[in-house]
Wavefront OBJ file of the C-alpha trace (Angstrom):
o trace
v -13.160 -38.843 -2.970
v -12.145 -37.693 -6.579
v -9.123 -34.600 -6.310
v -9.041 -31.915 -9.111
v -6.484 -29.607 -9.663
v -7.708 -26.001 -10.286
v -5.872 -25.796 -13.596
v -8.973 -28.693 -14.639
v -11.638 -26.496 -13.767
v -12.809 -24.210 -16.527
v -15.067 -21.484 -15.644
v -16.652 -19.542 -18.705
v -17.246 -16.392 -18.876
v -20.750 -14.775 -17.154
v -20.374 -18.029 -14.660
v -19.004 -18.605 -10.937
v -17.589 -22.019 -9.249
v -18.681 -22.168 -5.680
v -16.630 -24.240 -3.477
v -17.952 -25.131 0.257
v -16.058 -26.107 3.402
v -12.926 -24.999 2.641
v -10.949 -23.303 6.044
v -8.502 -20.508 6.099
v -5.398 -22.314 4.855
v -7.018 -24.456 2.137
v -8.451 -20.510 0.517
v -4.543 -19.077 0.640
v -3.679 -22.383 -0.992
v -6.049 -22.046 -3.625
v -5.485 -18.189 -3.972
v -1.267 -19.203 -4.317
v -1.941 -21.845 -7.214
v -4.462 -18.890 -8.840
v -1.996 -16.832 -9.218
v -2.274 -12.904 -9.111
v -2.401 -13.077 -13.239
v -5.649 -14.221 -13.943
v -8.509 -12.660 -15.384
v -11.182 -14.456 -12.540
v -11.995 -12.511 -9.464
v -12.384 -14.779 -6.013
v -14.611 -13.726 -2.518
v -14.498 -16.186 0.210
v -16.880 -15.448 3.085
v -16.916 -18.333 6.099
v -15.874 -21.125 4.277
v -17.252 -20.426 0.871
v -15.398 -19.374 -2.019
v -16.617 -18.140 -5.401
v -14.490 -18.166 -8.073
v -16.039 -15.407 -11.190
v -14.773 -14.904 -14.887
v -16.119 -11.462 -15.696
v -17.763 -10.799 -19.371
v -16.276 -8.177 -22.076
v -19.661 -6.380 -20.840
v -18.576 -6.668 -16.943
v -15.010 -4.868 -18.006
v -16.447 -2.498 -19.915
v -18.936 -1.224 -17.464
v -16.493 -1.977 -14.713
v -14.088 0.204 -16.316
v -16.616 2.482 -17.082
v -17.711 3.132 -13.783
v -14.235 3.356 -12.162
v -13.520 6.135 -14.405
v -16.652 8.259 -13.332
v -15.232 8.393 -9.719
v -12.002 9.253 -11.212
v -13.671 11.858 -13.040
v -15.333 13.576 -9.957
v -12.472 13.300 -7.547
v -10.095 14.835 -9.795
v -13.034 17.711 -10.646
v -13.942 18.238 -6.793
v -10.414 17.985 -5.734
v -10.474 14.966 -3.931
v -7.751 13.032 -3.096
v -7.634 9.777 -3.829
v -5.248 6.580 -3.708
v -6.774 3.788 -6.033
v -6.180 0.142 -5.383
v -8.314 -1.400 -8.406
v -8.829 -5.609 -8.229
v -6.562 -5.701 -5.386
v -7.184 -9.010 -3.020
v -8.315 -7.790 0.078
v -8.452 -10.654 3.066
v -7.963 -11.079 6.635
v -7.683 -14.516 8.628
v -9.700 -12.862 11.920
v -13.164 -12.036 9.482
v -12.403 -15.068 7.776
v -13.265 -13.251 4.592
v -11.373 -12.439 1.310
v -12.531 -10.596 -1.530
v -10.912 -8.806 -4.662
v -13.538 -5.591 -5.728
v -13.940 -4.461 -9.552
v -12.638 -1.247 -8.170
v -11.966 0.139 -4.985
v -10.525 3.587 -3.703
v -9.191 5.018 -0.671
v -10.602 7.993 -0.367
v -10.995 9.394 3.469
v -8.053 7.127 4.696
v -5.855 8.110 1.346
v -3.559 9.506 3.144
v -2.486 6.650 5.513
v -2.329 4.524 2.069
v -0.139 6.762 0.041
v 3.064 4.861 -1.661
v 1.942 1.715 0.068
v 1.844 -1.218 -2.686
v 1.032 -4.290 0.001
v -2.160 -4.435 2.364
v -2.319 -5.654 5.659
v -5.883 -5.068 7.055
v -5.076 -5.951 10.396
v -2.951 -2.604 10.673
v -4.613 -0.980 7.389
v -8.158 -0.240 6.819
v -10.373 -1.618 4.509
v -11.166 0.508 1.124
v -13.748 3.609 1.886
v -15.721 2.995 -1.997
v -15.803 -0.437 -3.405
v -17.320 -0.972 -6.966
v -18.826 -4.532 -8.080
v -20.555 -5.232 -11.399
v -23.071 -7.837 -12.107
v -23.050 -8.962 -8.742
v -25.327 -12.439 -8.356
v -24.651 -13.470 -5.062
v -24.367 -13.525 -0.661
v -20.876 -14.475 -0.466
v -19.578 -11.261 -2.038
v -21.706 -8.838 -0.113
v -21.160 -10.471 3.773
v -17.325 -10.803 2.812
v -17.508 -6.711 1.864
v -19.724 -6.328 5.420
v -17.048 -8.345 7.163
v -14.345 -6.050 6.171
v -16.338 -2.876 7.270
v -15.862 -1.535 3.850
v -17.995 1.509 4.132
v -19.779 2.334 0.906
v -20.056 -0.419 -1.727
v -21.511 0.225 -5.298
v -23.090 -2.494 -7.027
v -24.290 -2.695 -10.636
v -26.968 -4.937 -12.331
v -28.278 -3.015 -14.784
v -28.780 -0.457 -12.948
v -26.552 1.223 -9.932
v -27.324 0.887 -6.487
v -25.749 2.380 -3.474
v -25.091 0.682 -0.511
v -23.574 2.050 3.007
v -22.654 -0.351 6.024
v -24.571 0.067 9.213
v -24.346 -1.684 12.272
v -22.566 -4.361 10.305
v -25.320 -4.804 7.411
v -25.692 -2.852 3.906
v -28.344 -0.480 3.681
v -29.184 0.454 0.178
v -29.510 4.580 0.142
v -30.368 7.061 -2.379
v -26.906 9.590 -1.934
v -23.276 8.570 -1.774
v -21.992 9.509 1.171
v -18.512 10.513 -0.608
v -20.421 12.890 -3.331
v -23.541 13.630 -1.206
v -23.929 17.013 -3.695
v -24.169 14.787 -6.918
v -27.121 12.806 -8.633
v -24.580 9.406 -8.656
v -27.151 7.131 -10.048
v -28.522 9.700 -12.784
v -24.365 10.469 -13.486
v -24.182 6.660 -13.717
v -27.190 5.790 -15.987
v -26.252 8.337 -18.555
v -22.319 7.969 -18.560
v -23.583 3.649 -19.537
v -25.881 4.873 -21.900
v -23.635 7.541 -23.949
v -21.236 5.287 -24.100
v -23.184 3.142 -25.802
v -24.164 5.531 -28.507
v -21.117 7.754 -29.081
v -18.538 5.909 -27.406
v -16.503 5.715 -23.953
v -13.761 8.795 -24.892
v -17.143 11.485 -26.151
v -19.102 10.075 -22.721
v -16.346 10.593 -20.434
v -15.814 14.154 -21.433
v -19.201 15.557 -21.937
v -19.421 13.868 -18.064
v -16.316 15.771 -16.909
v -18.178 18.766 -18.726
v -20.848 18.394 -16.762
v -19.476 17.609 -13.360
v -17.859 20.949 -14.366
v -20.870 23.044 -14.558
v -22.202 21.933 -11.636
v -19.368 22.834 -9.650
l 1 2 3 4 5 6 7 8 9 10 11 12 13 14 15 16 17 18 19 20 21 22 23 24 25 26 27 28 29 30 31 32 33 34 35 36 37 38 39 40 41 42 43 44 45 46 47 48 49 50 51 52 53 54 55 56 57 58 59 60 61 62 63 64 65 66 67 68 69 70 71 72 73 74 75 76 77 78 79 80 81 82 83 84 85 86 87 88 89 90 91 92 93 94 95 96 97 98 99 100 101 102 103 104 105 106 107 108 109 110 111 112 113 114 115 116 117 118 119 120 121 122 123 124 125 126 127 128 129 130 131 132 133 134 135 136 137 138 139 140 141 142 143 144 145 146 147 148 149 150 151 152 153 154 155 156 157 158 159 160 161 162 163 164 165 166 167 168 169 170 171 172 173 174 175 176 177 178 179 180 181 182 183 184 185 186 187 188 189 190 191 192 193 194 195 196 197 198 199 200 201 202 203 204 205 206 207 208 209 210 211 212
């Protein structure tokens, strides 16, 4: 049996290490000698862990999309308490997983001022944003944390909501069931592109303002 320390591994950017058969204690190991400053993003679900380095196109959109639901809480008056890339994992589920973005949105209040989570006592985040999203692990960790409503991007935006313990992919957001989320999405990506992120995000917060 050959032994490699994680500091030998080099993932580039766009790719993912899977690593099999690993149990609970071997995963916190692994997450200790990652570190919290790092720049790859880890799910474990049942003994698999996948270890991602996002692209500069992942961040962008990432970022891009994160600021969108910023945009339309703060418009509709919606509290919020945003936890960003924050490792989410509990020993019971045996599941770990650290989102692009993530709010707490019905259950902000129990999560205001709190800067460590517990989810045996706290509850998982309401909205959960992943980009570029290529495989099972991610999604059954997300299902095995009973995080609600999970948004995933590939091109295109797709919503998911958990039901009876599996992701159903729906048409409305069940936290902005008023708004066209995947037409918002589409268009916020593509002006971007063509007049830049600061010109998008306002002529979206223009918008979300005449609809309201």
């Amino acid at each position: 049996m050959v032994t490699l320390q994680l500091r030998q591994l080099d993932v580039p950017p766009g790719q993912r290490l899977l690593i099999r058969n690993l149990d609970w204690q071997q995963f916190e190991r692994i997450l200790a000698e990652l570190g919290e400053s790092r720049s790859a993003r880890i799910a474990y679900s049942r003994g698999t862990l996948e270890i991602r380095m996002p692209t500069p196109e992942h961040e962008v959109d990432k970022e891009l999309i994160g600021d969108l639901v910023k945009i339309l809480l703060d418009e509709l008056e919606i509290d919020c308490e945003c936890f960003g890339s924050t490792t989410f994992k509990q020993e019971a589920m045996q599941s770990g997983i650290e989102p692009d973005q993530c709010f707490y949105i019905q259950n902000q209040a129990q999560m205001r001022g709190k800067r460590r989570i517990n989810l045996t006592v706290d509850p998982p985040p309401d909205l959960a944003i992943e980009v570029d999203v290529t495989s099972k692990t991610q999604l059954d960790a997300y299902a095995a944390l009973g995080v609600p409503e999970l948004w995933r991007y590939e091109k295109q935006l797709s919503i998911y909501v958990l039901r009876a313990g599996q992701y159903q992919l729906v048409n409305v957001s069940p936290t902005f069931p008023t708004l066209p989320i995947l037409g918002l999405v589409a268009e916020l990506l593509e002006q971007s592109s063509l007049l830049g992120r600061s010109p998008a995000l306002r002529a979206l917060r223009r918008r979300i303002q005449a609809l309201r």
